[in-house]
N, CA and C atoms as an extended XYZ file, in Angstrom:
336
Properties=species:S:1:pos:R:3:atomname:S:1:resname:S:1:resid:I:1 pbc="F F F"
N       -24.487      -32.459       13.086 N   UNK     1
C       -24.248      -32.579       14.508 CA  UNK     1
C       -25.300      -33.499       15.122 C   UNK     1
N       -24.936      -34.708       16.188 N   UNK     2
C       -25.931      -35.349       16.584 CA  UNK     2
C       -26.330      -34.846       17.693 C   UNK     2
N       -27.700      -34.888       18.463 N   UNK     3
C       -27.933      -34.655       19.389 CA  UNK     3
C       -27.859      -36.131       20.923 C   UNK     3
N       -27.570      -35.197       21.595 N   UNK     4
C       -27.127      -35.954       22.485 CA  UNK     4
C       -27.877      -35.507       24.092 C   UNK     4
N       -28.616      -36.052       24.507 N   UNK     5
C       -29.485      -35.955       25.782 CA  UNK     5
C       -28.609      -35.825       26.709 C   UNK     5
N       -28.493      -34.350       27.800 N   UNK     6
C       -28.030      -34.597       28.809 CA  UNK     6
C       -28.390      -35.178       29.797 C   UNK     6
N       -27.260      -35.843       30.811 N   UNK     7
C       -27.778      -37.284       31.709 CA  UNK     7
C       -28.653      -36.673       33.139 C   UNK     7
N       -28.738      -35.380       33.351 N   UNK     8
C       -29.159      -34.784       34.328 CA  UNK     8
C       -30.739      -34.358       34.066 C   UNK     8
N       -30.626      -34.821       32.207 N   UNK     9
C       -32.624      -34.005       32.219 CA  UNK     9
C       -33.136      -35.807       31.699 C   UNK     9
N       -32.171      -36.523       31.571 N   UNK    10
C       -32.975      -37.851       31.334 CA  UNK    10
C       -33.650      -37.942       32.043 C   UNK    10
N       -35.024      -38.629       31.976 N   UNK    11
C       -35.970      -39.294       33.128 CA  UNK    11
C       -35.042      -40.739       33.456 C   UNK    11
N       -35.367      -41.528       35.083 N   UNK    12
C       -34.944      -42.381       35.534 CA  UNK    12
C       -35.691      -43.324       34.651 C   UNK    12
N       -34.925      -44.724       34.689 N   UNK    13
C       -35.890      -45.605       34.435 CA  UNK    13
C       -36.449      -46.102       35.110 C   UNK    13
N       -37.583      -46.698       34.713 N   UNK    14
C       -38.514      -47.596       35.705 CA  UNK    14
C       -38.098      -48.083       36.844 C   UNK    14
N       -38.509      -48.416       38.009 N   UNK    15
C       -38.018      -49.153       38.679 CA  UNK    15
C       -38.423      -50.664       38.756 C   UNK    15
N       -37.395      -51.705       38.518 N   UNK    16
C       -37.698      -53.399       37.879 CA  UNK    16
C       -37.848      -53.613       39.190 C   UNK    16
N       -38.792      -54.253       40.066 N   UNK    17
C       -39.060      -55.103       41.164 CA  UNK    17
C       -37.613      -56.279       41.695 C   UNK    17
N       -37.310      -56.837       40.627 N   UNK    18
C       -36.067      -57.610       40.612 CA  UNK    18
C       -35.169      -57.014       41.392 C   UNK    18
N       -34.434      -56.154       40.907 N   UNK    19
C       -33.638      -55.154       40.952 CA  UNK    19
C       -34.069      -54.410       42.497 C   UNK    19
N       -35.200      -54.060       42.936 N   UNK    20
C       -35.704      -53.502       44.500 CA  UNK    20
C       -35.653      -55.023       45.295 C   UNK    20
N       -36.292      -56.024       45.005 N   UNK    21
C       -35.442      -56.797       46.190 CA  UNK    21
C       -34.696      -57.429       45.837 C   UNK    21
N       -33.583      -57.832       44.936 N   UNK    22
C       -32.325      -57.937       45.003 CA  UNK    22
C       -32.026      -57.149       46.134 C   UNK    22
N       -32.025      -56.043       46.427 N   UNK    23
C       -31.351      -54.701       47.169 CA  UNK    23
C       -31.611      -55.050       48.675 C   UNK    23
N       -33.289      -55.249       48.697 N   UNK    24
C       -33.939      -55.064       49.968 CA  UNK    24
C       -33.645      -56.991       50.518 C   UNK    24
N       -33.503      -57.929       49.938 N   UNK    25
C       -33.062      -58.917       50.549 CA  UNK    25
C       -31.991      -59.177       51.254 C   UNK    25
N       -30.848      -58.162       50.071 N   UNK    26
C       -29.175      -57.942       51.175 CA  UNK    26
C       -29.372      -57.309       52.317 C   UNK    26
N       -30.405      -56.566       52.503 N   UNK    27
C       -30.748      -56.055       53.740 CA  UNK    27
C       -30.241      -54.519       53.893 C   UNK    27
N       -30.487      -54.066       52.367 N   UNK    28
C       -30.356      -52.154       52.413 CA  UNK    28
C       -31.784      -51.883       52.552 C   UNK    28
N       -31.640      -50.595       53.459 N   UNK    29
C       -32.197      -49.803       53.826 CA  UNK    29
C       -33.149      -49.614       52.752 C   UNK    29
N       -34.817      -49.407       52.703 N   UNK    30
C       -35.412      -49.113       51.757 CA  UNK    30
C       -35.445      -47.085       50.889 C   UNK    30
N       -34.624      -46.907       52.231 N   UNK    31
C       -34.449      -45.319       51.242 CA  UNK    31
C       -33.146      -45.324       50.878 C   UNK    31
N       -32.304      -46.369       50.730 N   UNK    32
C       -30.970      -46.097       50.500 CA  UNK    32
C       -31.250      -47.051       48.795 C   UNK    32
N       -32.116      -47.728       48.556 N   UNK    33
C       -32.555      -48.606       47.519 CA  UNK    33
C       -32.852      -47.605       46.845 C   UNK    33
N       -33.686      -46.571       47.290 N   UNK    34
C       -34.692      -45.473       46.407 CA  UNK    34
C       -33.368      -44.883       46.056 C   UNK    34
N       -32.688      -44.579       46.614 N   UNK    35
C       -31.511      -43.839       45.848 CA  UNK    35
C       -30.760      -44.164       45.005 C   UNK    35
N       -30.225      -45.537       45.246 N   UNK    36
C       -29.627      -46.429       44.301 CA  UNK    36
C       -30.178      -46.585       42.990 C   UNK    36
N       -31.714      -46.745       42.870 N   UNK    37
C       -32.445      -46.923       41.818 CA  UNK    37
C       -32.763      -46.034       41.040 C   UNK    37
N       -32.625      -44.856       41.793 N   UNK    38
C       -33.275      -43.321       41.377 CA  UNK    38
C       -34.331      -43.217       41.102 C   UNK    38
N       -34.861      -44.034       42.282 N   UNK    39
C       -36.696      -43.938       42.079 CA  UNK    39
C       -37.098      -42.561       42.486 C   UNK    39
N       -38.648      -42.266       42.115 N   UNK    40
C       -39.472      -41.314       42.643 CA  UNK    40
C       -39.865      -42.285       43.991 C   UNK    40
N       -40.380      -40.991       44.793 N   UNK    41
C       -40.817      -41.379       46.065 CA  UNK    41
C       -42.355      -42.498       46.054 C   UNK    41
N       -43.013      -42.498       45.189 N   UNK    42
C       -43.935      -42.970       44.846 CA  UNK    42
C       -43.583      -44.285       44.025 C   UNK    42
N       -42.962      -44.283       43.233 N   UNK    43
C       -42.399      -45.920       42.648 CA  UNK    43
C       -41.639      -46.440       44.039 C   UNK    43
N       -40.597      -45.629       44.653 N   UNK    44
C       -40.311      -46.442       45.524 CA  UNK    44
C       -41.034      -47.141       46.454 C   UNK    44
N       -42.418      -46.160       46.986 N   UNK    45
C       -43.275      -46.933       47.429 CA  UNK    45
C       -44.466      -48.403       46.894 C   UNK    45
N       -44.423      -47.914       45.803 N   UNK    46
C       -44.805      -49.451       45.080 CA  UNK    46
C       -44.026      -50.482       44.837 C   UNK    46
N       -43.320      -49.897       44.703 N   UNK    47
C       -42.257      -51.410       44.852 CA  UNK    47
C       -42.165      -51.997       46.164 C   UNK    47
N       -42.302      -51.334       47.108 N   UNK    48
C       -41.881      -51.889       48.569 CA  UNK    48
C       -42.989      -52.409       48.940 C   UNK    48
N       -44.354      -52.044       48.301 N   UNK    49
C       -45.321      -52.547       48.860 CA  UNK    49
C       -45.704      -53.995       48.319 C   UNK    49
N       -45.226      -53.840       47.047 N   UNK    50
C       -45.271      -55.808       46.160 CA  UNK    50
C       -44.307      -55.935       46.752 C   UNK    50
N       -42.959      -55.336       47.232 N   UNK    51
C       -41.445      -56.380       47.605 CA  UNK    51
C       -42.196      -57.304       48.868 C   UNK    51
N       -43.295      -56.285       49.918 N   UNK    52
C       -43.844      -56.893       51.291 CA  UNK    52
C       -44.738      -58.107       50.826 C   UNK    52
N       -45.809      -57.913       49.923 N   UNK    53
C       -46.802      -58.525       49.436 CA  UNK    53
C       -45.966      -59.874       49.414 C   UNK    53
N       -44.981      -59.869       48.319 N   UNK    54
C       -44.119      -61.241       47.711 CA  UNK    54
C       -43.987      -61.838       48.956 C   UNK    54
N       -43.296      -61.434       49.917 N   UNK    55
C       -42.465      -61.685       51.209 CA  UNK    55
C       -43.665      -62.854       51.724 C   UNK    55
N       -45.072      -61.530       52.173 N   UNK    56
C       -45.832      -62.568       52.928 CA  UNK    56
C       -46.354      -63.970       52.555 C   UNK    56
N       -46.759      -63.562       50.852 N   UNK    57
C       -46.809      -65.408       50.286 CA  UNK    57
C       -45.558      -66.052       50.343 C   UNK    57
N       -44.662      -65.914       50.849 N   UNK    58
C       -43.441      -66.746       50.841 CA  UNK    58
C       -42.947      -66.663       49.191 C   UNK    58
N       -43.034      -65.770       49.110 N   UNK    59
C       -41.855      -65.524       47.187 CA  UNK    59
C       -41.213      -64.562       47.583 C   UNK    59
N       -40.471      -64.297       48.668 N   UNK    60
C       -39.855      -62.991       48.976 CA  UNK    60
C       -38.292      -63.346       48.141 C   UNK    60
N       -37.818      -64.240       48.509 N   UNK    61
C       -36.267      -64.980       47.839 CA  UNK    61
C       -36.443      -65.857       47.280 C   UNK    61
N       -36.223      -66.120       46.045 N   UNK    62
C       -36.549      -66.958       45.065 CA  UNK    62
C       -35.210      -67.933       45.115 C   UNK    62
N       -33.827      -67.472       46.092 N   UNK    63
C       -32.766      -68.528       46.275 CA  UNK    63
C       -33.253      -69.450       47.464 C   UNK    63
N       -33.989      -69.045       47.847 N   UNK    64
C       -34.227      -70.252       49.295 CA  UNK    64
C       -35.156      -71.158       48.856 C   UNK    64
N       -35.013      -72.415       49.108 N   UNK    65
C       -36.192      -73.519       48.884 CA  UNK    65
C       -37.527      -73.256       49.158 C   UNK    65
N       -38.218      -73.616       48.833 N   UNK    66
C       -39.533      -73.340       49.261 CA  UNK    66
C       -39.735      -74.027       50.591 C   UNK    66
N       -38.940      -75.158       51.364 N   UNK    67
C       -39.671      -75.684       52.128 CA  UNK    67
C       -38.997      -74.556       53.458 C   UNK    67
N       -37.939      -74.279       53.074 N   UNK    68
C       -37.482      -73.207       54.412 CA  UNK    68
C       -38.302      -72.757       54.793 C   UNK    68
N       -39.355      -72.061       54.434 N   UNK    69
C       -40.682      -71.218       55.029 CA  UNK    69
C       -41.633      -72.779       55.238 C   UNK    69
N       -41.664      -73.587       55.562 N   UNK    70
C       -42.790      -74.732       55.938 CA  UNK    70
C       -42.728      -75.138       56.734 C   UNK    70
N       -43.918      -74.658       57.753 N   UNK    71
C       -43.751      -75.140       59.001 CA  UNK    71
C       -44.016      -76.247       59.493 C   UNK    71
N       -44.648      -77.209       58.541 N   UNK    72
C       -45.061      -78.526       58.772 CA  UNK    72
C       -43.635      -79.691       58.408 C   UNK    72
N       -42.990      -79.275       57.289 N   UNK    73
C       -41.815      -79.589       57.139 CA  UNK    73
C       -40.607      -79.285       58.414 C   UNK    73
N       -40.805      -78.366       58.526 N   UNK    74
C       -39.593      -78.082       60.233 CA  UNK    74
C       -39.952      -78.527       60.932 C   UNK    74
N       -41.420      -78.883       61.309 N   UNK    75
C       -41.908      -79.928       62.753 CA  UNK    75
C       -41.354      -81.403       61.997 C   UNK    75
N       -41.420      -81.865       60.948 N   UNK    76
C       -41.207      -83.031       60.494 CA  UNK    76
C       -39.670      -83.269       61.045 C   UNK    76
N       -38.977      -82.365       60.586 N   UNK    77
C       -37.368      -82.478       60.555 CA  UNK    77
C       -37.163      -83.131       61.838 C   UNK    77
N       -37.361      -81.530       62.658 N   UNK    78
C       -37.186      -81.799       64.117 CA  UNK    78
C       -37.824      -82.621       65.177 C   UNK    78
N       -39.014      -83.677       64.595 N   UNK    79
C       -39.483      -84.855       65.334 CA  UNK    79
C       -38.476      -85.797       65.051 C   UNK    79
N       -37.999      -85.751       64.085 N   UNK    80
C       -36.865      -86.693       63.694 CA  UNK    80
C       -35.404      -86.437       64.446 C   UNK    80
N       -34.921      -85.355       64.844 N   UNK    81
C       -34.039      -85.428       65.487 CA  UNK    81
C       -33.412      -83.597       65.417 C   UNK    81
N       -34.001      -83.288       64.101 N   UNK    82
C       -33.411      -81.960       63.953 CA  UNK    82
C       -32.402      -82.058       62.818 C   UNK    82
N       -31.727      -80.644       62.181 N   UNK    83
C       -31.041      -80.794       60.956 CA  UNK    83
C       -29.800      -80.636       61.187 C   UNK    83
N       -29.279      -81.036       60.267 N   UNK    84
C       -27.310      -81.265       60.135 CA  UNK    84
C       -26.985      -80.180       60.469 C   UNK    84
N       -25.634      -79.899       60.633 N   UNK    85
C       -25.109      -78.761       60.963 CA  UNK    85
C       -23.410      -78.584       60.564 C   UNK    85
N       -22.869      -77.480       60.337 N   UNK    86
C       -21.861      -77.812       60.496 CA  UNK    86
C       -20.640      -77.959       61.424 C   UNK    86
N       -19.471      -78.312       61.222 N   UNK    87
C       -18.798      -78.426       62.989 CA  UNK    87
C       -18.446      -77.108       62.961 C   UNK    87
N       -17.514      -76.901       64.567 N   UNK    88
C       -17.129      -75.232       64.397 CA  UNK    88
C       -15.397      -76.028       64.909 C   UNK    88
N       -14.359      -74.875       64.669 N   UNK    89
C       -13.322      -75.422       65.242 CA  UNK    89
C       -12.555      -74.033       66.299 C   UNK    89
N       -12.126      -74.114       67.061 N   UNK    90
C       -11.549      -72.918       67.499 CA  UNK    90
C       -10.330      -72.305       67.139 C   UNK    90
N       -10.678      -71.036       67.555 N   UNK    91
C        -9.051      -69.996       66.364 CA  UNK    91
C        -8.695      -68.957       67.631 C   UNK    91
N        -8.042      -69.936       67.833 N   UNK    92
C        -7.295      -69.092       69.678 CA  UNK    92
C        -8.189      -68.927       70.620 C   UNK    92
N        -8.173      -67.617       71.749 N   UNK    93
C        -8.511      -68.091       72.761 CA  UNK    93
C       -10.415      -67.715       72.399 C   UNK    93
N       -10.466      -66.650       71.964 N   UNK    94
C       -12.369      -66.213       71.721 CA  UNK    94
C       -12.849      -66.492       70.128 C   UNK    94
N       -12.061      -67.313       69.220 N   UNK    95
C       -12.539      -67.686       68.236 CA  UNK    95
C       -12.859      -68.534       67.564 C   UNK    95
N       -13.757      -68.944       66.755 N   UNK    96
C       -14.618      -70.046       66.516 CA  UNK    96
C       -14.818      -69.888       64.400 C   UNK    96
N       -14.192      -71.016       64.189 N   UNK    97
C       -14.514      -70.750       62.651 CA  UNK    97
C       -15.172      -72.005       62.741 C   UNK    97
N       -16.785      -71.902       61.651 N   UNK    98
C       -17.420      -72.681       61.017 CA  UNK    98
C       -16.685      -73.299       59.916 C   UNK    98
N       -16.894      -74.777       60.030 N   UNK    99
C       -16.163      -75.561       59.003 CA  UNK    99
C       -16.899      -77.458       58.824 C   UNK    99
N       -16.313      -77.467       57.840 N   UNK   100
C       -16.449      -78.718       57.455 CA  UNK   100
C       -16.111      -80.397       58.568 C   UNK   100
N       -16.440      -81.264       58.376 N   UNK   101
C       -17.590      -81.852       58.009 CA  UNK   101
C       -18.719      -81.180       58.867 C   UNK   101
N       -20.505      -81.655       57.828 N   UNK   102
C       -21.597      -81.540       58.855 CA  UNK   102
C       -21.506      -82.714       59.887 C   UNK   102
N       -22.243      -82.470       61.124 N   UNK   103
C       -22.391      -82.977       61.855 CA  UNK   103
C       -24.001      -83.455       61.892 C   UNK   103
N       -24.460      -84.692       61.997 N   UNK   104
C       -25.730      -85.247       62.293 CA  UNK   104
C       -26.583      -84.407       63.361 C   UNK   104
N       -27.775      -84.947       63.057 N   UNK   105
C       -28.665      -83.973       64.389 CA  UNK   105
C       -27.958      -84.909       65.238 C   UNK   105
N       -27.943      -85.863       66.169 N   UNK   106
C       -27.836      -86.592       67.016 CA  UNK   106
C       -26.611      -85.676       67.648 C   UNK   106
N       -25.485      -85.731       66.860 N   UNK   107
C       -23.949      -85.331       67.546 CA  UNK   107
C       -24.005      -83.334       67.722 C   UNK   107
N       -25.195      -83.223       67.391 N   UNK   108
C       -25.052      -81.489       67.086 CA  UNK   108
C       -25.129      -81.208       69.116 C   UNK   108
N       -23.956      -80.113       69.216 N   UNK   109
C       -23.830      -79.685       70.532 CA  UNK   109
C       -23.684      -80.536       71.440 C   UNK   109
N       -23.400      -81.613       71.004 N   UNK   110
C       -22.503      -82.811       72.365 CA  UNK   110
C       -20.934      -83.233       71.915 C   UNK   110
N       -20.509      -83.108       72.895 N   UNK   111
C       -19.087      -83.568       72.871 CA  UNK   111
C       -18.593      -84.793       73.750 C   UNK   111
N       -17.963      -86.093       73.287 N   UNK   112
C       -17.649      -87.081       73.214 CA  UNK   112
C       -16.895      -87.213       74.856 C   UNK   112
């Protein structure tokens, strides 16, 4: 007969940092993460405290460019005119869908 661990006396696993802000970047709740993960109250708090740490050096999202957080780069942009955008088109009488083409800084929020 093999033995077989029931899933209720397993210990959780670790909690992977990855995996806590994956969670906390979509923008869940940090006790709704602890649950998801099946952290202890105490891992959950270490994790949240490197997820903050990462955040403040700017490594919080590893999908965003690095220059998004640069504030010397956004004064650059916007001495220049400001960044592209895309057009919007309207969808009856109170609706507005974002769509294709971008629009130049110059043409952004003026109409012809």
């Amino acid at each position: 007969m093999t033995y077989r661990p029931d899933v209720s006396t397993r210990s959780p696993r670790p909690g992977d940092i990855h995996d806590y802000a994956a969670l906390r970047q979509s923008g869940t709740h940090p006790e709704r993460v602890r649950t998801e993960l099946e952290l202890r109250p105490g891992q959950a708090r270490r994790l949240e405290r490197v997820f903050r740490a990462r955040a403040a050096r700017g490594e919080g999202d590893r999908q965003l460019p690095k220059f998004a957080h640069h504030d010397r780069h956004v004064r650059a942009v916007m001495a220049q005119g400001g960044f592209w955008s895309l057009s919007e088109r309207r969808i009856g009488r109170d609706g507005v869908a974002v769509c294709l083409p971008l629009l130049p800084p110059a043409t952004t929020g003026r109409r012809p």
